[in-house]
C-alpha positions as CSV (number, residue, x, y, z in Angstrom):
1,X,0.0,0.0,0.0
2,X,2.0,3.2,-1.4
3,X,1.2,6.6,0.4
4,X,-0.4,8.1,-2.2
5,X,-3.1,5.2,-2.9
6,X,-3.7,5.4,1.2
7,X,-4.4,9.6,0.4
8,X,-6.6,8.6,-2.1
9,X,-8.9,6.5,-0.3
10,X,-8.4,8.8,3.1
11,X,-9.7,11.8,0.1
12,X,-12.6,9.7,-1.3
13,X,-13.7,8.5,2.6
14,X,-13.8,12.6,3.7
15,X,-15.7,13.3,0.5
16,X,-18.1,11.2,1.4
17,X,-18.4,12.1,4.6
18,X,-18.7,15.9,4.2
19,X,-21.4,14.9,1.5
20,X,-23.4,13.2,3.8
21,X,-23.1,16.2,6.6
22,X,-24.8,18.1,3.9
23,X,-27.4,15.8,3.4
24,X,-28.1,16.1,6.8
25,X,-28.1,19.4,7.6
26,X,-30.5,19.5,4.5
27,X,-32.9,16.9,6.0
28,X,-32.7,19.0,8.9
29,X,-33.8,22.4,7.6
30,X,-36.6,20.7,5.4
31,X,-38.1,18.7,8.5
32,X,-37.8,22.0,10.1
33,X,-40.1,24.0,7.3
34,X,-42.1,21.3,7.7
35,X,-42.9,22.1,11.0
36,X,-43.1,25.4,10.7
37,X,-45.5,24.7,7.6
38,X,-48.0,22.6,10.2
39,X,-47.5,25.2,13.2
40,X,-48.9,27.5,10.5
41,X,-52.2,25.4,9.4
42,X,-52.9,24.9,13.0
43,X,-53.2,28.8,13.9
């Protein structure tokens, strides 16, 4: 296992970690419209 390959899967393991942090915080702010959405049709 040469250096570089090990950088390459360390780079393609982060990449796909920080994509699905932004997934996430996505989810997040669309369940949280959601909510505000139904908080609205209740008043």
């Amino acid at each position: 296992m040469s250096g570089r390959r090990l950088r390459e899967i360390i780079g393609a393991f982060s990449s796909v970690g920080l994509t699905s942090i932004i997934e996430k915080e996505k989810q997040q702010k669309i369940s949280q419209r959601q909510e505000n959405y139904v908080l609205l049709l209740k008043n």
